[in-house]
NUFITI-244876 format. One record per residue: residue number from 1; residue in one letter; x, y, z of N, C-alpha, C, O in turn. Coordinates in steps of 0.02 Angstrom, whole numbers, plus 50000, padded with zeros to 5 digits. Each point is the difference from the previous one (the first is absolute). Example, Ala and Ser with C-alpha at 12.3 -4.5 7.8 and 13.67 -1.06 7.14 Angstrom:
! NUFITI-244876
1 a 50660 49716 50390 49955 50059 50000 50045 50060 50000 50052 49999 50033 .
2 s 49930 50054 49931 50042 50059 50003 49961 50055 50037 50025 50055 50008 .
***
This chain:
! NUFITI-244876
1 x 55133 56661 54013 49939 49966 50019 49985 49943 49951 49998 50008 49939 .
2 x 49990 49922 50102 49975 49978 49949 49923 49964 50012 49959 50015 50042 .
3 x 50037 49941 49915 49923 49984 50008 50005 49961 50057 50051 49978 50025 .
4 x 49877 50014 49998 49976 49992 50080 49944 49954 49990 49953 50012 49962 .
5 x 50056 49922 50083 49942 49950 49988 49961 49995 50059 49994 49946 50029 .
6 x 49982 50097 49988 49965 49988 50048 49921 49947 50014 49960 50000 49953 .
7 x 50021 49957 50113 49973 49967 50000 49949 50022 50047 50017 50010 50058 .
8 x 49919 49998 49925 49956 50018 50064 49973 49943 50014 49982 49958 49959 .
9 x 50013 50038 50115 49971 49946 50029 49921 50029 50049 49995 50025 50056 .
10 x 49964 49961 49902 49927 50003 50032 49972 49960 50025 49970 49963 49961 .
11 x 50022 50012 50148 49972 49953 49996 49961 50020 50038 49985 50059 50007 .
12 x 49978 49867 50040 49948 50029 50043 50038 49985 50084 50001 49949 50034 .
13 x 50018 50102 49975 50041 49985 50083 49947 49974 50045 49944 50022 50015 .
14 x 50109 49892 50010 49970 49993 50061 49981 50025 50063 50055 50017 50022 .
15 x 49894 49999 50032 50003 50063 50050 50017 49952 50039 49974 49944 50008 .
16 x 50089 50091 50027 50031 49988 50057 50036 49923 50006 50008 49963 50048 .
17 x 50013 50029 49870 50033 49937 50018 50087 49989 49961 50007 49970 49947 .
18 x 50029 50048 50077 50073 50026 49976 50006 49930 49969 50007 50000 49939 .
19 x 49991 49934 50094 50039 49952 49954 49965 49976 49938 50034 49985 49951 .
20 x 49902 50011 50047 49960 49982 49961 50013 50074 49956 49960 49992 49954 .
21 x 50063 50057 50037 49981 50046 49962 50075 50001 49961 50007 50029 49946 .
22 x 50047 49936 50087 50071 50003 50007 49985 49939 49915 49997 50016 49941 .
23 x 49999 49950 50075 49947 49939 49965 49999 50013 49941 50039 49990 49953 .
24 x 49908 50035 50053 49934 50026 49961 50033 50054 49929 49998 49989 49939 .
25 x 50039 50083 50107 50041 50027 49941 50064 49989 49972 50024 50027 49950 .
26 x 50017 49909 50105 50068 49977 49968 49959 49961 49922 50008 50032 49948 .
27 x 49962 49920 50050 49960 49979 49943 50003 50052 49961 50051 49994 49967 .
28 x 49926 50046 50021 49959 50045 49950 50082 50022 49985 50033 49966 49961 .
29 x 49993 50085 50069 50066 50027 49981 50032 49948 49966 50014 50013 49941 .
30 x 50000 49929 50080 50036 49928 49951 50006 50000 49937 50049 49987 49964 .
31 x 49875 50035 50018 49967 49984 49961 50058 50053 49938 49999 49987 49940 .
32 x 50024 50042 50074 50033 50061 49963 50075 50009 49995 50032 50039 49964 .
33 x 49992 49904 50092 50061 49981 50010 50061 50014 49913 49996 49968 49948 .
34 x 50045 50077 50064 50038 49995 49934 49964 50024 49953 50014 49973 49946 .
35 x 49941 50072 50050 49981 50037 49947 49965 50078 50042 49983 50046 49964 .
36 x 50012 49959 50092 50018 50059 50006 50052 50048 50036 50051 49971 50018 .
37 x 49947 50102 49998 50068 50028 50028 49958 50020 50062 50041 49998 50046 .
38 x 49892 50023 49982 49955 50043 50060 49946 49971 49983 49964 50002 49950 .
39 x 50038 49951 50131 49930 49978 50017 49964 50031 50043 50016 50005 50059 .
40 x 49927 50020 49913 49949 50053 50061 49952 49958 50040 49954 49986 49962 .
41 x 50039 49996 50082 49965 49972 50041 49944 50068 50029 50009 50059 49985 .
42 x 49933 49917 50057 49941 50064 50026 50048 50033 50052 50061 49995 50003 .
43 x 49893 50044 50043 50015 50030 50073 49985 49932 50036 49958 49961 49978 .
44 x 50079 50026 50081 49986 49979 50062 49959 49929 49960 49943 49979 50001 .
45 x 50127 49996 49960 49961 49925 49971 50038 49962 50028 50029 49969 49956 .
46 x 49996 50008 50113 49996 49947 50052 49923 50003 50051 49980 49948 50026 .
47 x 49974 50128 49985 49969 49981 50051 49938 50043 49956 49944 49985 50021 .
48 x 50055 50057 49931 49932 50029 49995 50030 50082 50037 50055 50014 50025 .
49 x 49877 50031 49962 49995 50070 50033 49975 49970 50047 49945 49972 50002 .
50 x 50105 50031 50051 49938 50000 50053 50048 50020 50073 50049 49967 50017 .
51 x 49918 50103 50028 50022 49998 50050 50012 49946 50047 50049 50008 50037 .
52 x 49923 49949 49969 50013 49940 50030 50072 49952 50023 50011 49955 50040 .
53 x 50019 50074 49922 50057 49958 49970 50081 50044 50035 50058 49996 49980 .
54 x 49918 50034 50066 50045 50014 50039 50050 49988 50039 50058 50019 50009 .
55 x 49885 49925 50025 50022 49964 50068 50051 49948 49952 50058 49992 50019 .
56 x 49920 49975 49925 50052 49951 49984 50023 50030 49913 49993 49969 49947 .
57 x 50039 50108 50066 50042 50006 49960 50065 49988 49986 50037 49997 50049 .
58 x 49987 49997 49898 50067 49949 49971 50047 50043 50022 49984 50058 50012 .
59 x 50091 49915 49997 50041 50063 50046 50043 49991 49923 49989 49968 49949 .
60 x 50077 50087 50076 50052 50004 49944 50040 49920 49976 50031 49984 49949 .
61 x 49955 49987 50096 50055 49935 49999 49932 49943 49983 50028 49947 49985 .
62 x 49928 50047 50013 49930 49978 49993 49999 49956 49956 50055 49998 49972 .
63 x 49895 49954 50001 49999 49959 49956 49994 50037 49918 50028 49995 49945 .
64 x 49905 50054 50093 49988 50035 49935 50054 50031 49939 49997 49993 49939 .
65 x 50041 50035 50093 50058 50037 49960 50046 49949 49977 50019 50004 49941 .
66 x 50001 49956 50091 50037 49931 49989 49977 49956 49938 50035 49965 49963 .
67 x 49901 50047 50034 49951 49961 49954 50004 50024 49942 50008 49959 49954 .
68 x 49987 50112 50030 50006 50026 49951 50066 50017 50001 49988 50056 49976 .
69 x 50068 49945 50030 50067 49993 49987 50027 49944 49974 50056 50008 49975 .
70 x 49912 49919 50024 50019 49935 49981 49953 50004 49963 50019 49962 49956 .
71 x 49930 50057 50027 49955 50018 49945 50049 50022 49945 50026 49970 49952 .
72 x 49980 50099 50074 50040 50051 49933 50061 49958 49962 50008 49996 49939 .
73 x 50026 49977 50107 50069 49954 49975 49960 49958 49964 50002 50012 49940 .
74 x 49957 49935 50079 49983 49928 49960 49961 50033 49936 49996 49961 49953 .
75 x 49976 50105 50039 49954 49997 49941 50059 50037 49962 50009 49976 49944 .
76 x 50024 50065 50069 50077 50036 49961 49967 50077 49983 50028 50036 49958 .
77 x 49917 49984 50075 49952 50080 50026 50031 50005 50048 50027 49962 50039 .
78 x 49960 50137 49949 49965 50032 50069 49928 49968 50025 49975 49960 49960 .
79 x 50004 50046 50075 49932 49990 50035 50001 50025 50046 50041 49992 50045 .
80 x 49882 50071 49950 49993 50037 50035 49926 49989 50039 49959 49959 49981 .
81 x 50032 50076 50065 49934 50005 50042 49988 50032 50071 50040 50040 50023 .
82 x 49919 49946 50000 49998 50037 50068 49981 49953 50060 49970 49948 49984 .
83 x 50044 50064 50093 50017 49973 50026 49982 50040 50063 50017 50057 50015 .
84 x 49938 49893 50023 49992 50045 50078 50072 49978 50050 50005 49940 50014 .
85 x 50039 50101 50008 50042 50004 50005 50028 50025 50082 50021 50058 49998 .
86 x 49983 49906 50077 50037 50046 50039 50053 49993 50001 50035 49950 49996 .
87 x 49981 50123 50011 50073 50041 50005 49997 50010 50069 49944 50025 50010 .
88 x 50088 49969 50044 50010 50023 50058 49906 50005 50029 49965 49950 49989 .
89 x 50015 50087 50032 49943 50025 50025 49959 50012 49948 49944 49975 50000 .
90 x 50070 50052 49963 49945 50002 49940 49997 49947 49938 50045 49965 49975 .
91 x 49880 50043 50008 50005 49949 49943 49979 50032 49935 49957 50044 50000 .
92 x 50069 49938 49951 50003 50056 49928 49976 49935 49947 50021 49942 50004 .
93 x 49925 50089 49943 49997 49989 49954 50063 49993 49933 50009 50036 49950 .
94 x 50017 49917 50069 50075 50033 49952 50006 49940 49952 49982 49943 50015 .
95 x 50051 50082 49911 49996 49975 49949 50053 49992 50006 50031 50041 50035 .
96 x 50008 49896 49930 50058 49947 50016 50000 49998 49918 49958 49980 49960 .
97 x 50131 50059 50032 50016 49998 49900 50063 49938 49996 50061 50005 49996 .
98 x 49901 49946 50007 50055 49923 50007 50058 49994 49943 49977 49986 49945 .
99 x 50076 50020 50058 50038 49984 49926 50013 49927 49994 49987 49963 50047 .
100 x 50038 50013 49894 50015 49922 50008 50067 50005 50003 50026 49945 49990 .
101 x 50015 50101 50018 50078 49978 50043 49970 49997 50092 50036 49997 50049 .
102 x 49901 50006 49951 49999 49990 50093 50013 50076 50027 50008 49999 50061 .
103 x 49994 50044 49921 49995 50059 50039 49920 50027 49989 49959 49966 49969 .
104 x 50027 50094 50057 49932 50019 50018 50006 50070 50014 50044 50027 50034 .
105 x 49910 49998 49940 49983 50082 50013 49937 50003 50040 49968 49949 50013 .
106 x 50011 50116 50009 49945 49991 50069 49967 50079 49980 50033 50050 49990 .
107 x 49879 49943 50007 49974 50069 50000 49959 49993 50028 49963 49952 49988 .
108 x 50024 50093 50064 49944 49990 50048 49933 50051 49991 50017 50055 50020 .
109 x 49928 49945 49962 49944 50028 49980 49997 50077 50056 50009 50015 50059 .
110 x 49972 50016 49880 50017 50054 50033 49930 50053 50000 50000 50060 50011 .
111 x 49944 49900 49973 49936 50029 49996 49950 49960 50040 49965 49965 49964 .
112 x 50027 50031 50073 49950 49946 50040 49909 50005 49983 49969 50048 49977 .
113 x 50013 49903 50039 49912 50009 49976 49971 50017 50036 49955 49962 50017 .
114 x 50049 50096 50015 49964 50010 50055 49923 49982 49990 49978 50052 50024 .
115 x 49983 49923 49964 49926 49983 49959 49998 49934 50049 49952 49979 50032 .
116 x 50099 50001 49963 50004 49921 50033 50038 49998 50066 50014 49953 50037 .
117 x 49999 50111 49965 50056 50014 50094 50082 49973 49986 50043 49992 50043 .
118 x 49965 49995 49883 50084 49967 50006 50028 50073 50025 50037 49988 50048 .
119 x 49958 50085 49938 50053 50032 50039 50005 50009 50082 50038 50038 50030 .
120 x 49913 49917 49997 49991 49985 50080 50023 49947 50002 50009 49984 50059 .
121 x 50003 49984 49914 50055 49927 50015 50044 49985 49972 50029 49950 50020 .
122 x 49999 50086 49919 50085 49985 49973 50017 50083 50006 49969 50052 50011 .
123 x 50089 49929 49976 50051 50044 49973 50041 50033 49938 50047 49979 49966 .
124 x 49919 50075 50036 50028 50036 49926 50049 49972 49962 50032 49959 50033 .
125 x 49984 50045 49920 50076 50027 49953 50019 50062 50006 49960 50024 50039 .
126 x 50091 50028 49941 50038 50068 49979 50035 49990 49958 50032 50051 49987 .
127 x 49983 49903 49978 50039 49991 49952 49974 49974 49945 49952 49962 50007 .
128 x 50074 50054 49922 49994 49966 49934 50040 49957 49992 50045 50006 50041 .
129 x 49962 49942 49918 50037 49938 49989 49989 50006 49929 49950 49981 49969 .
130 x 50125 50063 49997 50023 49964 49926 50053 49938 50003 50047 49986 50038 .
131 x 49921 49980 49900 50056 49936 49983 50004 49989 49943 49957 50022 49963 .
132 x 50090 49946 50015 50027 50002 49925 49997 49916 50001 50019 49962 50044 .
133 x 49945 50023 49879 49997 49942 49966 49997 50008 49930 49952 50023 49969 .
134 x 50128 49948 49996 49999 49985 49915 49987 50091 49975 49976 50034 49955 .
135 x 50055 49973 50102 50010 50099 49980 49933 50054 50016 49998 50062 50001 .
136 x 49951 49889 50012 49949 50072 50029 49995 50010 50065 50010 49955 50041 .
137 x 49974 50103 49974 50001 50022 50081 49908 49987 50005 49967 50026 49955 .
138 x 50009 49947 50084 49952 49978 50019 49982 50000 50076 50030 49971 50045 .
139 x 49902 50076 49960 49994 50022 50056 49954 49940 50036 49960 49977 49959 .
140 x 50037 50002 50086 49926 49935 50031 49996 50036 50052 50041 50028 50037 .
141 x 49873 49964 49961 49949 50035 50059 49961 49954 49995 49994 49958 49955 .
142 x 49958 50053 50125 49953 49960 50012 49941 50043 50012 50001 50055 50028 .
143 x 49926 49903 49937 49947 50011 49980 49964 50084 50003 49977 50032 49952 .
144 x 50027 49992 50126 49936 50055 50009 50069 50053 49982 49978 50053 49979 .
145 x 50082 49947 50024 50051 50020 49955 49989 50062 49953 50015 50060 50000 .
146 x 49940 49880 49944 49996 50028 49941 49953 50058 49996 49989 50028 49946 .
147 x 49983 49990 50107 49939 50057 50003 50042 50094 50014 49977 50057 50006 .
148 x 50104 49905 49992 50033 50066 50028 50030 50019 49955 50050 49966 49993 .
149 x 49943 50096 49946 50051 50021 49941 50055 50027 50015 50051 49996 49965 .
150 x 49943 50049 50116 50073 50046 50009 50069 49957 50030 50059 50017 50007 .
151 x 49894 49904 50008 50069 49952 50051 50022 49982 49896 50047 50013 49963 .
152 x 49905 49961 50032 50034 49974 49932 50018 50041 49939 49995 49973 49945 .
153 x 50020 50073 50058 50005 50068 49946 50080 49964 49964 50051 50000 50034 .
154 x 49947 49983 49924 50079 49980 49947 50016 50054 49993 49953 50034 49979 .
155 x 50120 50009 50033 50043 50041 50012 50048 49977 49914 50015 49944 49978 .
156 x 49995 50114 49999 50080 50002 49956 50045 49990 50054 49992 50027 50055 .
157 x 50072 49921 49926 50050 49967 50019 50043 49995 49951 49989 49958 49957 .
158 x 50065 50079 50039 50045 50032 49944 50045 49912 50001 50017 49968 49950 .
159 x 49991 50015 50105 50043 49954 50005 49977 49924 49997 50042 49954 49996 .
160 x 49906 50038 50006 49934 49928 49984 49998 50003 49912 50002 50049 49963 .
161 x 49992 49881 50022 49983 49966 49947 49945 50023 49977 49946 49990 50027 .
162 x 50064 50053 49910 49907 50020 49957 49997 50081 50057 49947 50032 49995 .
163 x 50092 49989 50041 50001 50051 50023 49953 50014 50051 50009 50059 50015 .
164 x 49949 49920 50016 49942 50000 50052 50025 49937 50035 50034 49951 49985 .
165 x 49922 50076 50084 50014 49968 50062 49993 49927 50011 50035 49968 50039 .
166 x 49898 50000 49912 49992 49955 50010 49969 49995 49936 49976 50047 49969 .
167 x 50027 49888 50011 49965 49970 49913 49947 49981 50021 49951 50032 49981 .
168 x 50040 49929 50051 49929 49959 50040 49971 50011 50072 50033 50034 50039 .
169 x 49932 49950 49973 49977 50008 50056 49931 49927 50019 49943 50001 49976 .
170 x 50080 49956 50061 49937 49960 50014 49950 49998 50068 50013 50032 50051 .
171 x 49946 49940 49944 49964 50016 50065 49970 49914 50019 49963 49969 49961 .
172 x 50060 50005 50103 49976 49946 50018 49932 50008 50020 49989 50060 50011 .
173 x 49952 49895 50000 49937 50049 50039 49943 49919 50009 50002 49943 49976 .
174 x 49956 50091 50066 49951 49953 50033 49942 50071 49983 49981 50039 50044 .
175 x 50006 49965 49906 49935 50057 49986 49937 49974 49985 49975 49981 49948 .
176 x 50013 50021 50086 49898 49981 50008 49980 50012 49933 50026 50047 49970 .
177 x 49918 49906 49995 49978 50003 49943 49947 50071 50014 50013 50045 49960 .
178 x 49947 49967 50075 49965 50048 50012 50043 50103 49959 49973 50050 49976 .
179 x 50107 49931 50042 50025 50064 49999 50050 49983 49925 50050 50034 49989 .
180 x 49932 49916 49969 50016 49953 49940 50022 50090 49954 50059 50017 49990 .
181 x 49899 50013 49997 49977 50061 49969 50060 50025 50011 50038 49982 49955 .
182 x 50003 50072 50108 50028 50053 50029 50068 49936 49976 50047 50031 49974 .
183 x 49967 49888 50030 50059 49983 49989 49997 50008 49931 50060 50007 49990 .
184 x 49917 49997 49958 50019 49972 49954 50020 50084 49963 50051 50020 49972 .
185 x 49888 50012 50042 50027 50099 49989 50060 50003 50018 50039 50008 49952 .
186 x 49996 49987 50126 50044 50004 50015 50055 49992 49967 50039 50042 49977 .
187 x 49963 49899 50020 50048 49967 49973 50041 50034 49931 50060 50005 49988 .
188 x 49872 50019 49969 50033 50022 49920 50010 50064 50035 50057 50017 49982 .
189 x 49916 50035 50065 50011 50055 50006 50095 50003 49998 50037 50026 49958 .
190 x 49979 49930 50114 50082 50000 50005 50022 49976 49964 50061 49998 50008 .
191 x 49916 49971 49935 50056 49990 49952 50012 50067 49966 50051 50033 50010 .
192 x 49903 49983 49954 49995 50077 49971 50009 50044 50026 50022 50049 49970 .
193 x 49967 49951 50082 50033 50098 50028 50090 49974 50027 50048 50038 50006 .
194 x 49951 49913 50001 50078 49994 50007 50051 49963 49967 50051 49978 50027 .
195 x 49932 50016 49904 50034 49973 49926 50048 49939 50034 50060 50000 50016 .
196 x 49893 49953 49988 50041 49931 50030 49925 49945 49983 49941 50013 49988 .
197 x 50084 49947 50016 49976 49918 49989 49963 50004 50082 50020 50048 50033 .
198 x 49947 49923 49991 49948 49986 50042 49969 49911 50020 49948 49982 49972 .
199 x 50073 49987 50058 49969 49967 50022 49952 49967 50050 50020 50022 50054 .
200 x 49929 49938 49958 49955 49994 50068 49971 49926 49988 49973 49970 49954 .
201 x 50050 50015 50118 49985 49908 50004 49959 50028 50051 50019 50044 50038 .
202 x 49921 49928 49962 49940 49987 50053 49986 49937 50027 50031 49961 49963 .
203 x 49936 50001 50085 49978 49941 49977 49920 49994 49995 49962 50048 49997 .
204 x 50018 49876 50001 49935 50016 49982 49975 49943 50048 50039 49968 50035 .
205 x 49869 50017 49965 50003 49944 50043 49954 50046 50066 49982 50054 49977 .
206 x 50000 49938 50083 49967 50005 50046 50031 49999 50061 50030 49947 50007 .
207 x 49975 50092 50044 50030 49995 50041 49987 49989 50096 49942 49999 50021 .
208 x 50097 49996 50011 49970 49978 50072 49954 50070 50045 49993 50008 50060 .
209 x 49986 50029 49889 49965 50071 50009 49933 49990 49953 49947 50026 50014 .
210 x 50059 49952 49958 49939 49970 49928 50000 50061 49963 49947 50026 49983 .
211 x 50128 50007 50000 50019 50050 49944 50011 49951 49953 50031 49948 50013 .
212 x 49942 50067 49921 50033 49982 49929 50056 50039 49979 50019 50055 50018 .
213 x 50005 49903 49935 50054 50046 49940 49987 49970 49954 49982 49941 49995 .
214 x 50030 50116 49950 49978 49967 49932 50073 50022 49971 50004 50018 49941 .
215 x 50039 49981 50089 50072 49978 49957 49990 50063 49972 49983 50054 50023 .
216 x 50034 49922 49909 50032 50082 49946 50060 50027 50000 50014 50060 49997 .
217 x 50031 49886 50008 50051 49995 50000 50046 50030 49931 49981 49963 49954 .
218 x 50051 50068 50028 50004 50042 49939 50084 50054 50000 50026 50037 50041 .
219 x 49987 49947 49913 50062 50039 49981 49962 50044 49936 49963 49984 49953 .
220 x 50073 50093 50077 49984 50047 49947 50066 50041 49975 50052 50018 50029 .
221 x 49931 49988 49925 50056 50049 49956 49996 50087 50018 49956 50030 50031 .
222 x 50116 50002 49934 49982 50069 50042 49956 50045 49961 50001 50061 50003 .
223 x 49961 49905 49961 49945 50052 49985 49949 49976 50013 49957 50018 49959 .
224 x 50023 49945 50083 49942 49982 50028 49958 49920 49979 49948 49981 50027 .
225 x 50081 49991 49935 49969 49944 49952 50033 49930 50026 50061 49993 49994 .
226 x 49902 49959 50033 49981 49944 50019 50044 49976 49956 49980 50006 49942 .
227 x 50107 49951 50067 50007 49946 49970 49980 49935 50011 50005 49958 49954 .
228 x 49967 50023 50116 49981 49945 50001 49940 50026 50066 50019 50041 50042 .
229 x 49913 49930 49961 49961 49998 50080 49970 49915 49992 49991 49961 49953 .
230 x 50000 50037 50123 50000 49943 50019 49923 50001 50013 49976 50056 50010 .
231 x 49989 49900 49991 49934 49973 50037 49974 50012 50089 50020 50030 50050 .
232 x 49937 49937 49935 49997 50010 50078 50005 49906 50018 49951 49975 50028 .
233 x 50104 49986 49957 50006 49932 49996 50062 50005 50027 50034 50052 49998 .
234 x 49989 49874 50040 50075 49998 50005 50034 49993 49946 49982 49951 49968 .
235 x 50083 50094 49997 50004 49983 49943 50094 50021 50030 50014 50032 50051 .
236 x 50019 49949 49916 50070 50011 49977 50031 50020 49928 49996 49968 49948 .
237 x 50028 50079 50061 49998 50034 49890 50069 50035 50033 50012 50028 50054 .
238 x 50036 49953 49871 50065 50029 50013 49995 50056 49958 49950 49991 49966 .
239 x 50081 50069 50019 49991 50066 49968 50087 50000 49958 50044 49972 50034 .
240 x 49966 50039 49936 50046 50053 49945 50015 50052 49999 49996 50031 49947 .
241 x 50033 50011 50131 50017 50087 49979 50052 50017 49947 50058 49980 49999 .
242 x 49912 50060 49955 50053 50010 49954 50041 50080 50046 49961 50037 50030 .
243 x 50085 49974 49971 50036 50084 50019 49971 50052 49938 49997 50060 50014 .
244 x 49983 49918 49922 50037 50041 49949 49940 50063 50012 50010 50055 50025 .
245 x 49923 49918 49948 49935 50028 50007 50010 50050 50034 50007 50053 49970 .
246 x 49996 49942 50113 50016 50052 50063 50047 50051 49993 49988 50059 50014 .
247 x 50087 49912 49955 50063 50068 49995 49961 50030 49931 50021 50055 49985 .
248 x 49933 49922 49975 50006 50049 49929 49925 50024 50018 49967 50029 49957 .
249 x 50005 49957 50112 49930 50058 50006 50046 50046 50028 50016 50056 49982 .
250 x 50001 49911 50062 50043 50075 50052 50033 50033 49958 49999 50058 50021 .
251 x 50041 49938 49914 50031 50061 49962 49930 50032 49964 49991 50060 50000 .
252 x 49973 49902 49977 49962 50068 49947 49935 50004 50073 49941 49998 49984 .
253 x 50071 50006 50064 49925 50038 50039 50038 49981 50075 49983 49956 50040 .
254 x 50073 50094 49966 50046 50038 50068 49930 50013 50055 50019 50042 50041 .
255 x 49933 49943 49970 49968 50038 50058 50022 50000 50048 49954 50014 50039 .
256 x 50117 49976 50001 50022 49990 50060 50037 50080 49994 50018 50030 50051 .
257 x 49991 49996 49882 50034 50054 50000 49959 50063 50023 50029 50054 49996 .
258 x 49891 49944 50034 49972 50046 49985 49981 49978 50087 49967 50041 50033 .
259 x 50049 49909 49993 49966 49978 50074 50022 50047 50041 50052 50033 49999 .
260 x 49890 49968 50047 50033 50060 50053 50033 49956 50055 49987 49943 50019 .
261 x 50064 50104 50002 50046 49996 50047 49991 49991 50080 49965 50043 50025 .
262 x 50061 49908 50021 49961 50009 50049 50047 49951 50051 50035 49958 49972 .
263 x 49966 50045 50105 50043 49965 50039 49969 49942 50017 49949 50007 49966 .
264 x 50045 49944 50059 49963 49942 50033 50032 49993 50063 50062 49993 50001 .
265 x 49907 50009 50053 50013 50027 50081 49981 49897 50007 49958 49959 49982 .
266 x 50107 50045 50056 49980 49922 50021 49963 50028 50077 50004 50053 50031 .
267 x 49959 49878 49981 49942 49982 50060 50041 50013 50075 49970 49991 50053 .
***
């Protein structure tokens, strides 16, 4: 493993406007071009949360994915984010893990908001999505995600780097400033009960619902402690994961050795 530069990108997504937003965060990502390795972009930062966005969701062959694939190459990142997405008949909230050799990994949200009716108009995930960058296995989920400990439980992995399933884990998200509180708990909780690095890009700004976000955008360490949080401003801040910190908690405080045991029944 080595060190990890990751770049969070906090902005204020345009509602319902893909090119102007196409725009809007190619800029900001630029901005980081050659000095970092993972660019985190929000949830659903071409159109906003918003059921709406159905009728003219981006297909597999689409601009969107295209966009961030000539993204990932020109800045020399991953860049990651989420993406209203149809697949055949259904349309999925799915997060797009762009490499800059031009290939792409795909995770489709696997917790819906029912609060807002997304599990009446997209389509689940059943699957986890590990990927490896500069040696860590790094898990990406999207936003209401992070409210689930048994999908995200880090497993011993005799055969993974640092010995567990995953080193990191990030969460893309469109979280209402109102529920500001439950993200930011969250957030240190999974780092700490599952001895991994943690990250969460929100955006901030007002939306075509007249929801706020107040950002709070924030990478935490695995014992719970804030290396960097963001404002509730558009801001761009690149981070420094060191590996070392994480493999030398996990030897002197094993709590994965004491976790209880248990199957995960896919959907």
């Amino acid at each position: 493993m080595q060190t990890l530069n990751v770049s969070l990108v906090q902005g204020s997504t345009h509602w319902h406007d893909a090119p102007a937003n196409r725009e809007y965060y190619g800029s900001l990502v630029r901005r980081v071009a050659g000095q970092s390795d993972l660019v985190v972009l929000p949830e659903t930062f071409l159109s906003g949360f918003s059921n709406d966005t159905r009728a003219s969701a981006d297909t597999m062959d689409g601009e969107g994915i295209a966009w961030m694939r000539a993204l990932a190459v020109e800045v020399g990142a991953v860049v990651t984010g989420s993406l209203a997405i149809r697949d055949g008949d259904t349309v999925y909230n799915r997060l797009i893990w762009a490499r800059p050799d031009g290939t792409f990994s795909q995770y489709d949200k696997r917790h819906l908001f029912r609060m807002a009716g997304e599990h009446t108009r997209y389509g689940g995930g059943s699957q986890r999505l590990i990927v490896e960058l500069k040696g860590w296995r790094i898990l990406p989920q999207v936003c209401y995600d992070l409210r689930f400990p048994v999908w995200l439980r880090n497993r011993r992995l005799e055969s993974a780097t640092g010995g567990m399933d995953y080193d990191l884990s990030l969460f893309v998200a469109n979280w209402p400033a109102p529920r500001r509180q439950p993200w930011r708990t969250l957030l240190r909780a999974r780092a700490i009960e599952n001895l991994a690095y943690v990250i969460g890009v929100n955006r901030v700004g007002v939306d075509g619902n007249e929801l706020p976000y107040a950002g709070d955008s924030a990478v935490i360490d695995p014992v719970g402690e804030p290396l960097v949080e963001l404002g509730s401003q558009e801001q761009v801040v690149t981070v420094a994961i060191d590996p070392a910190p994480l493999l030398a908690h996990r030897a002197r405080f094993p709590a994965w050795m004491d976790a209880d045991d248990f199957t995960l029944a896919s959907i």
